[in-house]
C-alpha positions in Angstrom: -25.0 -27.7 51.2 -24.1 -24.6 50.0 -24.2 -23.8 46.0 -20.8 -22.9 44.4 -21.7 -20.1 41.9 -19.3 -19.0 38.7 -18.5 -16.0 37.8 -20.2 -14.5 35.1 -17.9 -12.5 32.3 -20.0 -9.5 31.2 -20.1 -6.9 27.8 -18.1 -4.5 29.3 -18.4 -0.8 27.9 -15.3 -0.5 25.8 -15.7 2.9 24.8 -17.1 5.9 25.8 -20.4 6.2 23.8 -20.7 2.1 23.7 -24.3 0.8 24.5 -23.8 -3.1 23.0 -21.1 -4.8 21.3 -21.0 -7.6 18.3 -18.7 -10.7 19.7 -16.4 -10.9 16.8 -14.8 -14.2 18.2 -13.9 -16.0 20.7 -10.4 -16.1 21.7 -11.0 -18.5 24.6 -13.1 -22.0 24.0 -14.9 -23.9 26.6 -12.9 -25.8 29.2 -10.2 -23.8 28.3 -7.8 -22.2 31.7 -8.4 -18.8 31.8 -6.4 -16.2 34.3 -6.5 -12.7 34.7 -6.2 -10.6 32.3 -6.4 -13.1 29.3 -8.4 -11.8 26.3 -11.8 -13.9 26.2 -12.8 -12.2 22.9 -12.7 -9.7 20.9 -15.8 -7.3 20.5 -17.0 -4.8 18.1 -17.3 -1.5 19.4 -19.1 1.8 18.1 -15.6 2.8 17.1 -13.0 -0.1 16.7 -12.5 -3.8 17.5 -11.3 -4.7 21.0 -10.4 -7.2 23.4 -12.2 -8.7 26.3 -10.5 -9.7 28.9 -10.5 -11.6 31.7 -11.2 -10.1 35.5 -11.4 -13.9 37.0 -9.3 -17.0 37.1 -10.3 -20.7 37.0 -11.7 -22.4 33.6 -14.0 -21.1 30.8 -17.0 -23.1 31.4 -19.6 -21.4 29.0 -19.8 -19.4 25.9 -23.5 -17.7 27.1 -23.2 -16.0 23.2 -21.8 -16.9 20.0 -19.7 -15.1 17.7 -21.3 -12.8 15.6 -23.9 -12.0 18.5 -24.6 -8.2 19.7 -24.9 -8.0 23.1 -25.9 -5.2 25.3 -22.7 -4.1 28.1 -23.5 -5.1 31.3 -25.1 -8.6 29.6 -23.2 -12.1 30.3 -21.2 -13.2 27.7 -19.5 -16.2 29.6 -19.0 -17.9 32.6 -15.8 -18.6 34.3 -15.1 -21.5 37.4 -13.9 -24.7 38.2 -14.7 -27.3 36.2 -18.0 -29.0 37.3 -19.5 -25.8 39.0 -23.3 -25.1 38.0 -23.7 -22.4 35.4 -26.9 -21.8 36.7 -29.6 -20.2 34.6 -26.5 -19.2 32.2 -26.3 -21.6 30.7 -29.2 -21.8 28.6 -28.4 -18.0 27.2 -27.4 -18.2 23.6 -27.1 -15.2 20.9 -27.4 -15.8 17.4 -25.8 -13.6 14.3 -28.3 -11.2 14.0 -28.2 -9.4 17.3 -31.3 -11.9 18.9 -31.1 -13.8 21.8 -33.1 -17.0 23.2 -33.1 -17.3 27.3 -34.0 -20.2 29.1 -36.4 -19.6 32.0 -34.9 -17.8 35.1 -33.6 -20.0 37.7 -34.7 -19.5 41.1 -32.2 -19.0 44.2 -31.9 -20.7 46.8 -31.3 -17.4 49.1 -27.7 -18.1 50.0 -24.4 -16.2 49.6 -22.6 -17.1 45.8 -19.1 -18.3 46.7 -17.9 -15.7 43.8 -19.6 -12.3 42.7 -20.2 -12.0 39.1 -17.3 -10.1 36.7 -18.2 -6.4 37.6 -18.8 -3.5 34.6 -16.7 -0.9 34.2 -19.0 1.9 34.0 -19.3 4.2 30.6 -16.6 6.4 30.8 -17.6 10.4 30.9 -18.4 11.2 27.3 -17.4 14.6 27.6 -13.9 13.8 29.2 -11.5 13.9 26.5 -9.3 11.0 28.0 -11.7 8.2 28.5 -10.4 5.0 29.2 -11.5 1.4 29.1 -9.9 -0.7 31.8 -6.6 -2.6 31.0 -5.2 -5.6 31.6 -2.6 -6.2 33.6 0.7 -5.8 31.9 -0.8 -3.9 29.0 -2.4 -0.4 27.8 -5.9 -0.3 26.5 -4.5 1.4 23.3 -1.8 -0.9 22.7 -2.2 -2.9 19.7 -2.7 -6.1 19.4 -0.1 -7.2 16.6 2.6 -4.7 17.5 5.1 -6.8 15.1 2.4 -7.5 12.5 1.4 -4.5 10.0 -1.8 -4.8 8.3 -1.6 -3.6 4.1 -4.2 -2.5 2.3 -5.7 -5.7 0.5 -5.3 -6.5 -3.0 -8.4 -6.8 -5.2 -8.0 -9.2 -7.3 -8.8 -13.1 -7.3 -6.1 -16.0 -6.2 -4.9 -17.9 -9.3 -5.2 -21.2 -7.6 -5.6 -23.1 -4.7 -3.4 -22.8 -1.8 -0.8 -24.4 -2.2 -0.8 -25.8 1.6 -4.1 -25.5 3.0 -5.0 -26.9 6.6 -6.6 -30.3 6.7 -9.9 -30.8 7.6 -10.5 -30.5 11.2 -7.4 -29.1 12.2 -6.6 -26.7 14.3 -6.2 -23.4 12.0 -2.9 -21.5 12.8 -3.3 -17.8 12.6 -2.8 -14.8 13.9 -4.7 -12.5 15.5 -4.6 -9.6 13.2 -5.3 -12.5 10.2 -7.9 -13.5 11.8 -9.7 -10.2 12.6 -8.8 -9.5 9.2 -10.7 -12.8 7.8 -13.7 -12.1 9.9 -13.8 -8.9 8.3 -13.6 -10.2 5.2 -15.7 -13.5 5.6 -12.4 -15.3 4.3 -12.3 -19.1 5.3 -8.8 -19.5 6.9 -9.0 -23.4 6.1 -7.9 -23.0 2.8 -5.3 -20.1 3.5 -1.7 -21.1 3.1 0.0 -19.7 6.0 4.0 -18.0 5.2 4.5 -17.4 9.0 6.7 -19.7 11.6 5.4 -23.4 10.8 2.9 -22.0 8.6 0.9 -20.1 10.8 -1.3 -17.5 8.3 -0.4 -14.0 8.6 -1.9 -10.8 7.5 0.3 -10.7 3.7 -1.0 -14.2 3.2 -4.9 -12.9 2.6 -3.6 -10.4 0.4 -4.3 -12.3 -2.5 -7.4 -13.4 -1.0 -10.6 -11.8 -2.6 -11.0 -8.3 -0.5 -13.9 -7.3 2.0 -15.4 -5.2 -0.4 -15.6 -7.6 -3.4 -16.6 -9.9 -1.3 -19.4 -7.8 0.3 -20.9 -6.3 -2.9 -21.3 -10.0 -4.2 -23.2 -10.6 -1.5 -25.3 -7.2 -0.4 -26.0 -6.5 -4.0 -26.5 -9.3 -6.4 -25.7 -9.4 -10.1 -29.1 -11.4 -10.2 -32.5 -9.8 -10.1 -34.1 -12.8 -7.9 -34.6 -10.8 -5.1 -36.5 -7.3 -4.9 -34.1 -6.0 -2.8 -31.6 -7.2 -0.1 -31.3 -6.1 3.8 -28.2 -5.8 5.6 -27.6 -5.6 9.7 -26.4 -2.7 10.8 -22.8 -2.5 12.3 -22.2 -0.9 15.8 -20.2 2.4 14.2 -23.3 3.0 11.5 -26.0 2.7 14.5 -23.5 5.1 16.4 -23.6 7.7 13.4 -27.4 7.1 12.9 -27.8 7.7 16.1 -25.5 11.1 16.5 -26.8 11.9 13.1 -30.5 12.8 14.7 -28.9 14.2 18.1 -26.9 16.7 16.2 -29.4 17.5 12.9 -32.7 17.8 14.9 -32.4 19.6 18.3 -29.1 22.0 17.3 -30.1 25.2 15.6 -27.3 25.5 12.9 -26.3 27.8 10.4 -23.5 27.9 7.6 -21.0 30.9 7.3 -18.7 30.1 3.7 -15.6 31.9 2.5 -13.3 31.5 -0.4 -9.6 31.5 0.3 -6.8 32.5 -2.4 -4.4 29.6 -1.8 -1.4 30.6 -3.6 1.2 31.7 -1.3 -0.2 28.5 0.4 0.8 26.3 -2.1 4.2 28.2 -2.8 5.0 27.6 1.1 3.7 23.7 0.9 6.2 23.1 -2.2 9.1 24.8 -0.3 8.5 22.7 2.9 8.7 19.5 0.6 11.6 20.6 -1.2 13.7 21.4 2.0 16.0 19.7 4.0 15.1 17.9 7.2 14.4 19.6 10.6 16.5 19.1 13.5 15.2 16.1 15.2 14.4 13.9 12.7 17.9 12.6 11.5 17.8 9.1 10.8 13.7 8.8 10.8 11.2 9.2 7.9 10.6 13.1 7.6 6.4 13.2 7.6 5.1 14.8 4.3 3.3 18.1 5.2 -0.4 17.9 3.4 -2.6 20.9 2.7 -5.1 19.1 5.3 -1.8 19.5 8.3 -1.5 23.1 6.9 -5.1 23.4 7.4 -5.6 21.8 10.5 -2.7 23.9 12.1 -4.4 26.9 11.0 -7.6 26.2 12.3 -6.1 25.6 15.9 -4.4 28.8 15.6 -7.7 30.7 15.0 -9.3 28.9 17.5 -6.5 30.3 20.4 -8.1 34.1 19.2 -11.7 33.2 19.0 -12.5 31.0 22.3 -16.1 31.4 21.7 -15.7 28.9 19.1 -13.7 26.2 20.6 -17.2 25.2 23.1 -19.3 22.6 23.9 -22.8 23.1 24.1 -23.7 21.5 27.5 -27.2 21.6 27.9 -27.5 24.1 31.2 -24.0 25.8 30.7 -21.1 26.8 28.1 -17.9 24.9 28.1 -15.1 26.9 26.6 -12.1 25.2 26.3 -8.6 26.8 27.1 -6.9 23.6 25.2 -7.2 23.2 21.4 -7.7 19.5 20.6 -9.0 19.2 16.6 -10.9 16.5 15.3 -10.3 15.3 11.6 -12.9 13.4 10.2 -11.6 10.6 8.8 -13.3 7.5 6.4 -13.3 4.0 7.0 -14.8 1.4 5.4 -18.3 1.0 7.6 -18.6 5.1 8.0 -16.6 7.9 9.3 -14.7 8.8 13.0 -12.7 11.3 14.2 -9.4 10.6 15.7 -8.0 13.8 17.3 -5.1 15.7 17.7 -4.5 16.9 21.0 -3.3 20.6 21.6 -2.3 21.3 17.6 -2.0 24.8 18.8 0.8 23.8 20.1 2.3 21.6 18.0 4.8 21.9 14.6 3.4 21.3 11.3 5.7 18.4 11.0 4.5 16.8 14.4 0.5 17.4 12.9 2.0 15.8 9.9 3.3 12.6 11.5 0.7 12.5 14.0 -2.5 12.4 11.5 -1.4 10.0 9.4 -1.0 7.7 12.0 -3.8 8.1 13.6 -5.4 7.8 10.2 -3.4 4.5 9.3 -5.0 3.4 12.8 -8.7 4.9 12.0 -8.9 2.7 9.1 -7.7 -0.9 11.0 -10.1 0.1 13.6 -7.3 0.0 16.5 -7.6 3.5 18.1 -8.4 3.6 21.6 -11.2 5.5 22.9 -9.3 8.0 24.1 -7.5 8.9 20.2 -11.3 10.0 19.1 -13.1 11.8 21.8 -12.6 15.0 23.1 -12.2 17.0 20.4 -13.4 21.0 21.0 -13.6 21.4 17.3 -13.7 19.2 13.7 -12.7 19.6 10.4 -14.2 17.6 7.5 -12.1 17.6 4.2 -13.7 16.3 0.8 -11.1 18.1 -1.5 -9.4 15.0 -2.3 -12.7 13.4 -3.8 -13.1 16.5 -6.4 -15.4 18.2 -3.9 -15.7 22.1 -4.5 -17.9 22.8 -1.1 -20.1 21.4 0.9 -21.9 21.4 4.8 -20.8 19.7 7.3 -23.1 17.9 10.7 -21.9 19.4 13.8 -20.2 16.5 16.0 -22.5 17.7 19.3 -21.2 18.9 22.0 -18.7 20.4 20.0 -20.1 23.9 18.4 -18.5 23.8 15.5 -17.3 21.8 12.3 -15.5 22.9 8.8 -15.9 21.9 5.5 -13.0 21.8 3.2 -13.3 21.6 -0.4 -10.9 21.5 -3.0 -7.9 23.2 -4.1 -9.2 24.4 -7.7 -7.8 26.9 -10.4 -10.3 29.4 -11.7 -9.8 32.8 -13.4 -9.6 35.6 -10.6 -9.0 39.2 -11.1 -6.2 40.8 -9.8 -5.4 44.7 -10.7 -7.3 45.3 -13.0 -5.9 42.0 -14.6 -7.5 38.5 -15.1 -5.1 35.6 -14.1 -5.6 31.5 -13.2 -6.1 31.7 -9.2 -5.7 28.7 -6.7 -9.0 29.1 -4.7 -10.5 27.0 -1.7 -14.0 27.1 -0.1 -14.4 26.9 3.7 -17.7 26.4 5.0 -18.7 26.3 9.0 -21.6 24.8 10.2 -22.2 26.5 13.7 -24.6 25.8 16.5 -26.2 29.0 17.3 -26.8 28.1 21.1 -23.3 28.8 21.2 -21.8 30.4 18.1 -23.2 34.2 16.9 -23.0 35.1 13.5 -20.2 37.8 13.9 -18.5 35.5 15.9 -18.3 32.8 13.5 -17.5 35.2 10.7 -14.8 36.7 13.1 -12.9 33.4 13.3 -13.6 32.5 9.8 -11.9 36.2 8.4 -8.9 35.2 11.1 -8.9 31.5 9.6 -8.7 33.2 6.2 -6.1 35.8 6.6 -3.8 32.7 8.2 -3.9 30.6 4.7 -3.5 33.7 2.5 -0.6 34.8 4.5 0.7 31.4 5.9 4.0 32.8 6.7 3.3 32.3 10.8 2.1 28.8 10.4 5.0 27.5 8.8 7.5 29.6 10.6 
């Protein structure tokens, strides 16, 4: 009699640099229906948190890891059939918090043909494509987010003044949404004793507002007020292994050096306060008009300079040159577990207003970890900005295999002579780390005295 095999549900490579994910939690429990294209889980990423989902039908027979586990992609996560079906040697598979997992002894075939194959990989997307996509579900985009009615705000620090006033019992099932719950994950909030405001009291995202916040949370725990321990080790995420390990590609093997030039920001600034003080374009009647920064101003600049100096919008490639004929910039942008670069796509092309609007979404985005692979790779160039942290200048780490990467300082007044005359200047540094392989000296300096002459006399930019 033949054996009836199920199939097996795999850590599939969600973005394009993704080597293992952490199972954040499971969105599907045992003997639960499953069909296609349901989300299983949701998974960690290098980058952001996204969903698993289903390429079978039939029921969820086995959770092979727990939550919290990091997995390596093309590993079994799950196993999906009918109910009764053998899980085979799967079933023995577990993965515990820390990344480690304990196997059961392989089980032997018997030789015959499995009456299902197991849940294929997608394979890792080209990293040097600049629109690399994960596979969707049907029905859905990979980069459509998850609570498209929900809105996430920035959680309050402060301590709840008493209990909830309606917590959920004991054993019940918990009500909650998924951005709440992600949220709570995040913030190793119980949602048990949440008080949920949404329909019949599910928990939405406002309701952990008052809820003690990631960070205070994680500094009680990471770094104790009590000297009882020598010191305290914590697991790395998957987006600071990424940076460690993108960190040593870039710093070791790439020959860099640093070009840095001060630029008088007045006119600038006289332009920026005009912009804000104007009337709205045409196209924008009866929407929000975006708030132009000295960052948009900056970053449209940058792609302008780029269009006459080619030889620094390159990837290094190993055995050949790429030079790019598109302008795509990448602005570095914080998050709470390190830094990524979302990336706006042809800003040559593209108003100050539009840069405006698009980089603060995408930023908004960064921070709740909901880009899609495709918003943060393929940049041909980056741009690093530390002004608004009091920084006067600084160096930057190339993001390989792009050539080149800008340091932006702060906007600061400082005495400056001008005919003869002293006078209080508004004065920025730029500083450009370039890879050599690729970028000359004169080159760099070439585009930096074009970058330059573009701030002082902004005039083109914000026409």
């Amino acid at each position: 009699m033949e054996t009836r095999m199920p199939t097996k549900v795999v850590m599939e490579a969600l973005s394009p640099t993704m080597e293992e994910g952490r199972l954040v939690e499971w969105k599907k429990q045992e003997g639960e229906p499953v069909s296609v294209g349901d989300v299983l889980a949701e998974v960690e990423t290098d980058k952001a948190v996204m969903e698993l989902v289903a390429r079978a039908g039939g029921t969820l027979l086995k959770h092979v890891v727990e939550a919290g586990a990091t997995v390596p992609v093309s590993e079994t996560v799950a196993v999906i059939g009918e109910p009764g079906e053998d899980t085979g040697g799967e079933a023995g598979t577990r993965g515990t918090g820390d990344g480690k997992k304990q196997r059961s002894p392989e089980q032997p075939g018997d030789g015959k043909t499995a009456r299902r194959e197991s849940q294929g990989t997608q394979p890792a997307p080209d990293r040097n494509q600049p629109t690399s996509m994960p596979p969707a579900p049907p029905g859905r985009t990979a980069s459509e987010p998850r609570a498209a009615a929900e809105t996430a705000t920035a959680p309050t620090q402060q301590l709840p003044q008493s209990p909830p006033a309606a917590p959920t019992p004991p054993g019940a099932r918990v009500k909650a949404s998924p951005l709440a719950r992600r949220i709570a994950a995040e913030r190793g909030v119980d949602l048990g004793g949440v008080a949920g405001s949404g329909p019949e009291g599910r928990i939405v995202a406002r309701d952990l507002d008052t809820v003690v916040s990631g960070a205070v949370a994680t500094a009680a725990r990471v770094f104790p007020t009590t000297a009882s321990q020598p010191y305290t080790d914590v697991p790395l995420s998957q987006i600071r292994k990424t940076i460690a390990r993108r960190l040593s590609q870039s710093i070791g093997p790439i020959p860099t050096f640093y070009l840095t030039s001060e630029v008088d920001m007045g006119r600038v600034w006289e332009a920026r306060e005009a912009l804000q003080q104007g009337g709205k374009p045409r196209g924008t009647e009866g929407g929000e008009t975006p708030k132009v920064s000295f960052n948009d101003i900056i970053i449209k600049a940058v792609a302008m300079a780029l269009r006459q100096h080619p030889a620094c919008n390159a990837w290094w490639q190993d055995d050949h040159i790429r030079y790019w004929n598109e302008v795509h910039v990448s602005m570095a942008v914080a998050i709470e577990e390190g830094l990524i670069t979302p990336v706006i796509r042809h800003a040559d092309q593209k108003t100050l207003r539009e840069i405006a609007a698009e980089a603060r979404d995408l930023a908004s985005r960064a921070r709740e970890r909901r880009l899609g692979p495709e918003e943060y790779t393929g940049g041909t160039f980056s741009i690093s900005n530390l002004g608004m942290l009091d920084i006067d200048e600084f160096t930057a780490v190339i993001n390989p295999p792009e050539a080149g990467i800008l340091a932006v300082g702060r906007i600061a007044e400082k005495p400056v002579v001008e005919a003869g005359r002293i006078e209080v200047g508004r004065r920025l540094r730029l500083t450009m780390s370039c890879d050599h392989r690729v970028i000359d000296g004169a080159t760099g300096a070439q585009f930096l005295k074009t970058l330059k002459g573009m701030l002082e006399n902004p005039l083109a930019i914000v026409w």
